[in-house]
N, C-alpha and C positions, 0 to 999 in steps of 0.2 A: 645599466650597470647591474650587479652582481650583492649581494649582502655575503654572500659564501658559494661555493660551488656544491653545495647539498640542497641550492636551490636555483636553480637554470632553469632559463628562460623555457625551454622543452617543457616544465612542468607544467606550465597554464596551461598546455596544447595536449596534454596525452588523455583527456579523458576519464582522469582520477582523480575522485574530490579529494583525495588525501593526499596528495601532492600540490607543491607551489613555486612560486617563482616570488623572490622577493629582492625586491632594489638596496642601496646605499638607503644612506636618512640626508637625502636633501633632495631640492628640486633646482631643475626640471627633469624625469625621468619618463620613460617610455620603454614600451615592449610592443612590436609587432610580430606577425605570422606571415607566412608565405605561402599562399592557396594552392602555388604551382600555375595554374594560369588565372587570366582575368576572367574575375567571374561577377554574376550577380550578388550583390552585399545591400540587403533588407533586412537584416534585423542581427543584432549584436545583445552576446550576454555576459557580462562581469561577474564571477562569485568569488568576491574579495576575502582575505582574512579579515585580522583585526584594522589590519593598518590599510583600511581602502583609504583613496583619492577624495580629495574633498574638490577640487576644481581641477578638471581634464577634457580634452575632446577627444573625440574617435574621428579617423581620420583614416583616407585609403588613399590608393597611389600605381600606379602600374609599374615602375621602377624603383620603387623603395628613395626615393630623391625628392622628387615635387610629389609634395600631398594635398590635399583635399578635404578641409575639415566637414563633416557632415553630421556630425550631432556635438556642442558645447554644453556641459556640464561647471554649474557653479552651486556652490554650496548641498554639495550633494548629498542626500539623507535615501541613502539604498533600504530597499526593505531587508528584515534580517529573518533567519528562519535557520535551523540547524549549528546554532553558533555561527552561521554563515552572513554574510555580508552581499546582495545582490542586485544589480542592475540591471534592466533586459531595454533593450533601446528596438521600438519595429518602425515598420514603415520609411527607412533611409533612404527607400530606391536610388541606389549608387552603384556602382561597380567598380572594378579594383582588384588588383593581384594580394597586394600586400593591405592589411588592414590595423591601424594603431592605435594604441592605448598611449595619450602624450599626457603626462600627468603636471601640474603649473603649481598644486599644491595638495598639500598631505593633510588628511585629517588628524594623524597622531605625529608624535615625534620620532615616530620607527618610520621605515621607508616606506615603498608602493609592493602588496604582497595581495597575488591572484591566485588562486586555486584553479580555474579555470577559463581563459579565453574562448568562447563561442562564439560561431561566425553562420551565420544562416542565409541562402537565398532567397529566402519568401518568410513571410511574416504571417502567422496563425491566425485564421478567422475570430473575430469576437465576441464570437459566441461557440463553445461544445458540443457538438448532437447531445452529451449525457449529459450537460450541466440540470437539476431539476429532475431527472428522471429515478426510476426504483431503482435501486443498488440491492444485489445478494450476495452476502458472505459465507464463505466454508465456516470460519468462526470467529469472533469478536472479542477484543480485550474492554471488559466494561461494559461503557457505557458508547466505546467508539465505534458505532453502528456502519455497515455499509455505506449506509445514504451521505456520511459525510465526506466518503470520497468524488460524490458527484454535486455538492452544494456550490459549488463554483466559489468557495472559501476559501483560502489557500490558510488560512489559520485553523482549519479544525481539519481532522481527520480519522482515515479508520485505523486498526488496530489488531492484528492477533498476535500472542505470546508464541502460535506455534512457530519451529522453526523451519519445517518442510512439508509439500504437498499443501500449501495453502492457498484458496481462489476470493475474487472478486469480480463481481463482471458486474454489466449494466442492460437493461433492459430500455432501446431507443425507442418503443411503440410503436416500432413500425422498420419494414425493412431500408435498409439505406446503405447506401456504394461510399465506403470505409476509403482513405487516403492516408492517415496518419492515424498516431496514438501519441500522446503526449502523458507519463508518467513523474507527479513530483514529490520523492520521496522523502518521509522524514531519516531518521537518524537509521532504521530500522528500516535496510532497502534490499532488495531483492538481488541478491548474488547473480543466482539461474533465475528463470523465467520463460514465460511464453504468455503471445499473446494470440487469444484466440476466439473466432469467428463463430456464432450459431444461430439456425432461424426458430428451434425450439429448444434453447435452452438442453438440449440432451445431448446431440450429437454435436461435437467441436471439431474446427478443423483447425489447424495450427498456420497464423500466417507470419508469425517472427519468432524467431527463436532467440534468449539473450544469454550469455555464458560469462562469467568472471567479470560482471559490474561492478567498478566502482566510483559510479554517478551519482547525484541526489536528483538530479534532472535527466531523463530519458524520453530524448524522441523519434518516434521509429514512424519511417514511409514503410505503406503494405503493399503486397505486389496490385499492380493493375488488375481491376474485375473485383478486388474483394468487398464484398458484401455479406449482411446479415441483421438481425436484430438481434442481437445479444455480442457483446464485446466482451473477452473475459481474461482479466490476467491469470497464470496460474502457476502461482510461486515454487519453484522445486526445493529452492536452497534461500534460505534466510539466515539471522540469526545475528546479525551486526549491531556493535554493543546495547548486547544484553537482554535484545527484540528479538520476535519474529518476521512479519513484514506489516510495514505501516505507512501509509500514503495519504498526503496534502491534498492532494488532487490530481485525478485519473480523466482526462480529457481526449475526446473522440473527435475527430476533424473529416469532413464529407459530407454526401448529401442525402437526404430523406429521400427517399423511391414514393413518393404518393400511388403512384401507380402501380405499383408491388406492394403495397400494405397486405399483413401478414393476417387474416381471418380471424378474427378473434376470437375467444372463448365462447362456444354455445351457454353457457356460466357466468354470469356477472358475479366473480367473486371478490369478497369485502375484506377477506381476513383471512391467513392460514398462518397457522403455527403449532408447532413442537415444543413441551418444557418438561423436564424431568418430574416423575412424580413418584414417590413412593422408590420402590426397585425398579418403576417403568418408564416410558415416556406417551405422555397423553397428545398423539398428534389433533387438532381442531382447526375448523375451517366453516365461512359460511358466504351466504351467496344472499344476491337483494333479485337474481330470475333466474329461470333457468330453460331450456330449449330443448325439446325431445332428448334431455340428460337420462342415459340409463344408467347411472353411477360414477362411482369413484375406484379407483383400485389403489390404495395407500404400497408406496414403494419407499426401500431404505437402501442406505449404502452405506459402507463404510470408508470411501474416499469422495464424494461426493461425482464420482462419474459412472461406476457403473452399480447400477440399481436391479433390485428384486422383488419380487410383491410379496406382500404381508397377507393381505387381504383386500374385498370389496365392501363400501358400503351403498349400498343401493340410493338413487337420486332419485328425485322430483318431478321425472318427467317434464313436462311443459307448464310455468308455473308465472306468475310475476310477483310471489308474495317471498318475501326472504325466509331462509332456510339455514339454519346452523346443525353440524353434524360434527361428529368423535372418532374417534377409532383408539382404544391402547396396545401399545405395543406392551405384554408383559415379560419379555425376553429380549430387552435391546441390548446392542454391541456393547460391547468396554469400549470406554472415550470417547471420543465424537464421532455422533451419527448424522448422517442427511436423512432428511424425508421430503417428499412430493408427493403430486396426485398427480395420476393419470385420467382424466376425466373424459367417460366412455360415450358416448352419441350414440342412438340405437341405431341408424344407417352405419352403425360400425369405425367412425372413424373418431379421431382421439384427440386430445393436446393436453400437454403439461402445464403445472402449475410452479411458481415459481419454488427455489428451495429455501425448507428451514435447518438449519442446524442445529445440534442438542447437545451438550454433556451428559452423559448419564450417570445418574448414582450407582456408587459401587454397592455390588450385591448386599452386603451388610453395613452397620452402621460405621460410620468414619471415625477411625480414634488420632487422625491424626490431630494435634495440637503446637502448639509457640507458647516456653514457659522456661524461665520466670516471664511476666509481661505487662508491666515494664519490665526493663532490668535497668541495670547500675554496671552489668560486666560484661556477663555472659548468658546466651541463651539455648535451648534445647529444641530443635523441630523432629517431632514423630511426624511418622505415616503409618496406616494401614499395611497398604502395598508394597511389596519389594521392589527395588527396584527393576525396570524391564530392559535391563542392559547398563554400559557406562552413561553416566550424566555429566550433570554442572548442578552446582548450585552460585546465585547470585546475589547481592544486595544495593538498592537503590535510592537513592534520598530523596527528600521530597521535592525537589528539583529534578525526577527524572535520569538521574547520572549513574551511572552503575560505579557504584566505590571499590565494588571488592566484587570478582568472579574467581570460580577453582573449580577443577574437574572432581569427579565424583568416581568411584569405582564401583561396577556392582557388584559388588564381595559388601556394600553398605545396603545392610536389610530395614532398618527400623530408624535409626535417629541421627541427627548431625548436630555438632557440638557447634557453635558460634559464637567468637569472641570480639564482642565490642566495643572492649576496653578505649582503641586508640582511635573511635569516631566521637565527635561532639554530642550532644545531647540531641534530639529531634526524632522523628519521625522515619522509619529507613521500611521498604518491603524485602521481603527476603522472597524468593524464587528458589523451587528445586524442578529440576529438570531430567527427563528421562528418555533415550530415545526421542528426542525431539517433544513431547509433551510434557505438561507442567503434571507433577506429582500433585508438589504444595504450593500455594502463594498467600501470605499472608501477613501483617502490617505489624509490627515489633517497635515499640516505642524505648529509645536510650536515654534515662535520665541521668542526669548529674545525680 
């Protein structure tokens, strides 16, 4: 059955977490799909609204008439994640044209309401090539570091505010023949996209392309042959409420090539990193040996793909005692920079070191400010900078919800007025936004 015709059955099956299908408020109720023919059916996924099923089976059938119940559900406790509500059922080995959702009873007093039906022929290895391994990011909101897109947690995650041209990838140790990609997105998911392949982290080759998503769970088959040690998404378009792009967990499905492992660093390096200093950015790195090392060549970028060299710092030659070195850049980009090392071998040949990302200080000091703060009504955000084109500015509770978003013109040089009269008391960030980068962001407390 139906609750209205602004929610049909079609909506579980298109693919858009923001569409649904929602029943009558009684039981017994069901929704099936139509594969087209009989096919393999290994693993089924529910992402319910509010009003999921508290006792149902799934069930398949090659005429839609006699079925076949194949996973029973009682007292159902879905994990929740995105305001979302979800079940993933593997390992069914069944087959079936038609596969069902027969619901016997309702966890709330509203009906049976899915966001999406998913239906899968095979069920995902147990284990990730990435789970555990390095993660590097273009840039990070916080404290939500790369590596928490590959901790095999599906509660914690990474994070950037930008809202275009942002990357992640992972470093598998070694090379390995790629089959899938499994992407699980928080609230903050990737429109455009690409995922893509590299054996030094330099050059990528693109093996899926994604356009106009709106999933929270993406999973992409790669063509046959692909292979690499570095997996990397690389976000074109983000920005979904009031994010840039931000991922649960980013998981790699294939097999490790033992017999293709990729040569490791003449280098046993311990540490590299970039942090704004002064008007510069002090890149640092150090090593516990090193192997007929004739140096370093410090490289930067300003999209994190193609790079230029700054300078060399001279290596250690042949060594086993640990070594720590510098380099500063005293003329870096405006916004965010990448830097690596190209790390030189005297027989001539090379390999990259992973990347760091930077903010830089603006050339003089920041006037920008949030004042009164607290307030009682209303507050005022400066910047330095003008704006570098039309924006947004946003504000978000300490619940993560974005309350209030508005476009920004850039004819607005210096300050924005913000009235918070008609929010409760607590805790809100306010975000301003420019050409896709954050100007200000900064924590505004509303008292009564």
């Amino acid at each position: 059955s139906l609750e209205g015709t602004n929610v049909p059955a079609s909506a579980a099956t298109d693919g858009d977490h923001t569409t649904r299908w929602s029943s009558q408020f009684s039981d017994p109720q069901y929704i099936y799909v139509d594969l087209g023919s009989v096919q393999t059916v290994d693993r089924v996924r529910l992402t319910w609204e509010t009003a999921y099923g508290k006792n149902f089976t799934i069930d398949v059938s090659n005429d839609a008439t006699t079925w076949t119940t194949v996973k029973t559900v009682v007292n159902n406790s879905p994990v929740t994640a995105n305001n979302l509500y979800v079940n993933e059922y593997e390992r069914l080995n069944a087959t079936g044209r038609y596969v069902r959702m027969y619901g016997t009873a309702r966890a709330t007093g509203y009906g049976y309401s899915i966001f999406e039906l998913e239906v899968f022929g095979y069920s995902n290895p147990l284990t990730s090539l990435a789970t555990s391994k390095a993660g590097t990011a273009s840039d990070t909101e916080g404290n939500l570091a790369a590596s928490l897109a590959f901790d095999g947690d599906s509660t914690t995650r990474w994070s950037t505010m930008t809202t275009t041209n942002q990357w992640v990838y992972v470093d598998l140790n070694g090379l390995s023949t790629i089959s899938r990609v499994y992407l699980n997105w928080e609230r903050a998911w990737g429109i455009s996209y690409l995922i893509q392949v590299s054996n030094d982290a330099s050059t990528w080759t693109t093996v899926a392309t994604v356009t106009n998503n709106q999933a929270y769970y993406n999973e992409l088959s790669l063509p046959s042959g692909t292979s690499g040690r570095y997996v990397r998404m690389y976000g074109q378009t983000g920005g979904q409420n009031g994010g840039g792009f931000s991922l649960w967990e980013f998981k790699v499905y294939g097999t490790q090539t033992a017999s293709k492992t990729v040569t490791p660093l003449p280098v046993t390096l311990t540490s590299f990193g970039a942090v704004a200093q002064g008007t510069g950015v002090a890149v640092s790195w150090a090593t516990a040996s090193e192997q007929h090392n004739a140096g370093f060549e410090v490289q930067r970028s300003g999209d994190g793909t193609a790079f230029t060299a700054l300078g060399t710092v001279s290596g250690g030659g042949t060594t086993l005692s640990a070594h720590t070195y510098s380099y500063f850049d005293a003329s870096p980009l405006a916004g965010t920079a990448y830097y690596r090392l190209k790390q030189l071998d005297s027989d001539g040949t090379f390999t990259y070191s992973p990347v760091a990302a930077v903010q830089a200080a603006p050339s003089s000091p920041a006037a920008s400010s949030i004042y009164p703060n607290p307030t009682t009504e209303r507050t005022t955000v400066t910047w330095e900078v003008p704006l570098a084109g039309a924006g947004r500015w946003y504000l978000t509770n300490s619940l993560g919800q974005v309350v209030h978003a508005e476009a920004l013109s850039s004819e607005i040089t210096a300050a924005l007025l913000v009235d918070l009269q008609s929010y409760p008391a607590g805790s809100y960030v306010l975000t301003v936004e420019a050409s896709g980068k954050v100007v200000r962001r900064g924590r505004v407390q509303k008292s009564n």
